[in-house]
N, C-alpha and C positions, 0 to 999 in steps of 0.2 A: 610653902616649902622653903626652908633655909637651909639645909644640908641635903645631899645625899651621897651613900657608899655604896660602891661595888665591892662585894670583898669576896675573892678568892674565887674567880670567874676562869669557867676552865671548859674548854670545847672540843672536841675532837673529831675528825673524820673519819672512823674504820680506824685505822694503828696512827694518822696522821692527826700533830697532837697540835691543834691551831694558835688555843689559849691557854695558858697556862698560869694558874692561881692568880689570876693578874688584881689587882685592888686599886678602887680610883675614888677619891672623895671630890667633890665641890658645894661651894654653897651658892645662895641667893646673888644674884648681879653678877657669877662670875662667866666667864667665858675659857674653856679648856680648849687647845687645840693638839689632835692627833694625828702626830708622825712617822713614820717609818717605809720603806721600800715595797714595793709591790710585790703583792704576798705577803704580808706580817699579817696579816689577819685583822686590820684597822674594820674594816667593812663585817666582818665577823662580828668584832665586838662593839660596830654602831648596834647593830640589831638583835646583838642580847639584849642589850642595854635599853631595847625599846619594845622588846618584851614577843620581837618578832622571830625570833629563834631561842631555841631551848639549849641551854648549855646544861653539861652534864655534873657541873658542880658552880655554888654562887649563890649567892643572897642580894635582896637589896634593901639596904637598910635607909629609913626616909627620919630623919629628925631619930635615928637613936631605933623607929619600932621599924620592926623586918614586915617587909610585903613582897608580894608575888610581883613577878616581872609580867606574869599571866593575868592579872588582874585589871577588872576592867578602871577600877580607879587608877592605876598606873596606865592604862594606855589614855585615860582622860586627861592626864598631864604632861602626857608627850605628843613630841608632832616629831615626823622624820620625813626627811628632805632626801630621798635616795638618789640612786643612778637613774631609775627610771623615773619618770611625771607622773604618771599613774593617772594623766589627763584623759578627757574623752576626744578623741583629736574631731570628730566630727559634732561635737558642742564649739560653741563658741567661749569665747575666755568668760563674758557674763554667766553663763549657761553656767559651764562647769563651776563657778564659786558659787550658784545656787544650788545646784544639786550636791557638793560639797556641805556645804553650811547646811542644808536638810538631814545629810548624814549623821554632820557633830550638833544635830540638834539645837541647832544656835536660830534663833529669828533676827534676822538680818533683811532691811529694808534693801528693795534695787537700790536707792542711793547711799546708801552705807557699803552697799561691795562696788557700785561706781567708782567712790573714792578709793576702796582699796584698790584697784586698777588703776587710778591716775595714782596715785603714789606708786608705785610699782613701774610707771610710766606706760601703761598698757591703754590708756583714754579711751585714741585712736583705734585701738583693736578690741574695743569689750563686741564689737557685734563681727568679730570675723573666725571665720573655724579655726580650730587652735593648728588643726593640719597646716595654714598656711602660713603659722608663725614659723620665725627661725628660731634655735635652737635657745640661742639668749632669751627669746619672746618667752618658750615655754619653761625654761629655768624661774624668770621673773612672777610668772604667771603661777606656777608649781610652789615658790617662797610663801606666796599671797595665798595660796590654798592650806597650806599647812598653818600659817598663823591664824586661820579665821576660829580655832579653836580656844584659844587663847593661850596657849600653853605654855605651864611654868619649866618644864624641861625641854629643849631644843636640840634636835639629833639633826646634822647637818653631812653628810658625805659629799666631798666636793661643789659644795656649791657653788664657787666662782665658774664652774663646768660653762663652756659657751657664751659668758659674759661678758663685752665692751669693758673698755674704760668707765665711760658712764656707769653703763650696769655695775661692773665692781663698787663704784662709787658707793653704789644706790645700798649693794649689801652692806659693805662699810656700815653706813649709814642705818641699815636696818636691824644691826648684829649691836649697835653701840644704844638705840635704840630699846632693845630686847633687855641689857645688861641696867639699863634703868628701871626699866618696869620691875625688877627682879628676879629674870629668867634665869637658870642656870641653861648654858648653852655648851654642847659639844661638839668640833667638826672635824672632818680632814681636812688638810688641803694639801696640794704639791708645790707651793707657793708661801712657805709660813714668813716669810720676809713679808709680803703683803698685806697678810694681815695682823704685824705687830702692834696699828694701833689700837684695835680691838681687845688684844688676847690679855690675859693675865697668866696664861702660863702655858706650857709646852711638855708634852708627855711624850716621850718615845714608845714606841712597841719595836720589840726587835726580836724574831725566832719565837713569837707567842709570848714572851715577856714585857710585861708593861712596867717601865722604868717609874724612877717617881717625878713631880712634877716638875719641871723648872719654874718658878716663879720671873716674871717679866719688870717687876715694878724696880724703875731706874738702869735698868740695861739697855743699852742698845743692840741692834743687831749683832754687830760686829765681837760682842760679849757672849751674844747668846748662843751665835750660829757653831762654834768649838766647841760647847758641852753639848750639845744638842746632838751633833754630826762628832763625835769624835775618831779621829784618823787615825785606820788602822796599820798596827806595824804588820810587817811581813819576811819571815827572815829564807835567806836565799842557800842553799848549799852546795857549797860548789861537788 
């Protein structure tokens, strides 16, 4: 996979109109990060995008040929990272990346998902219920479950969620990681300062409309955070 377009992705709820025509391209190695206010419909358009809600207008186009967001080879090249874990809390963190890895039909040795767990920093907890991790445990553990597919597009909704220093680090590290192998990657976050040095570009959504990209290469913050956020006038009458 070297490109892929959303174009003219549109949702609605009853009269309340979430997504509107929105259009997003990326390619191979990149990483997009999306922003906007709570309630823009960011979380909406993770899970068109991942073929796990039905928008009422939209295509996606892969290298040019149009395919189904429904299909199962599109959900074979995505992994998404929600609000929820979708962990088994009463498996243990080994458990659940085995009966995971059963599902995406992957053969994976015990010691091949060992090490996914100590890289993830989970060693220590592959034999404990995932009920008794903290919240960062199950975020780390949740990251590790989703990549064991190997997936060339990456749908991410807050994943810094519950994360340390450390843990931050470790995403860091696992998002710049992805963007090597080739992944195209998407995420929110509420923190896009954190992860500029990951991102290659910054996408607003604002009232259902999804701006176009900012491109990040040789900006700084301080560049980027005004187009990004720009301040609204407001006129007063006496």
């Amino acid at each position: 996979m070297k490109q892929i377009e959303l174009r003219g992705i549109s949702k609605a709820y009853g009269r309340l109109s979430v997504l509107k025509d929105c259009n997003l391209k990326a390619e191979s190695g990149q990483l997009l990060c999306l922003v906007g206010s709570n309630g823009a419909g960011k979380t909406t358009f993770l899970r068109v995008a991942s073929g796990l809600l039905s928008a009422e207008k939209g295509k996606l186009l892969v290298e040019g040929d149009e395919w189904s967001l429904k299909s199962t080879e599109w959900r074979r090249k995505c992994a998404l990272v929600a609000h929820k874990t979708f962990l088994y809390q009463n498996l243990n963190g080994l458990e659940n990346l085995k009966f995971f890895s059963g599902l995406y039909q992957r053969d994976f040795s015990e010691a091949d998902l060992r090490k996914r767990l100590a890289d993830a920093g989970l060693t220590r907890a592959a034999e404990k219920q995932v009920r008794t991790y903290s919240r960062g445990m199950q975020q780390r553990l949740t990251i590790a479950r989703a990549m064991l597919n190997e997936p060339e597009f990456v749908i991410l909704d807050e994943p810094f969620t519950g994360l340390d220093k450390d843990g931050s680090a470790w995403l860091l590290h696992t998002l710049a990681g992805l963007k090597r192998q080739g992944a195209i990657v998407l995420m929110t976050t509420h923190d896009p300062q954190a992860s500029l040095a990951v991102t290659d570009g910054f996408v607003r959504l604002n009232r259902g409309v999804l701006g176009e990209v900012l491109l990040t290469k040789g900006k700084a913050w301080g560049e980027i955070e005004p187009l990004l956020y720009p301040v609204a006038t407001f006129s007063v009458e006496g």
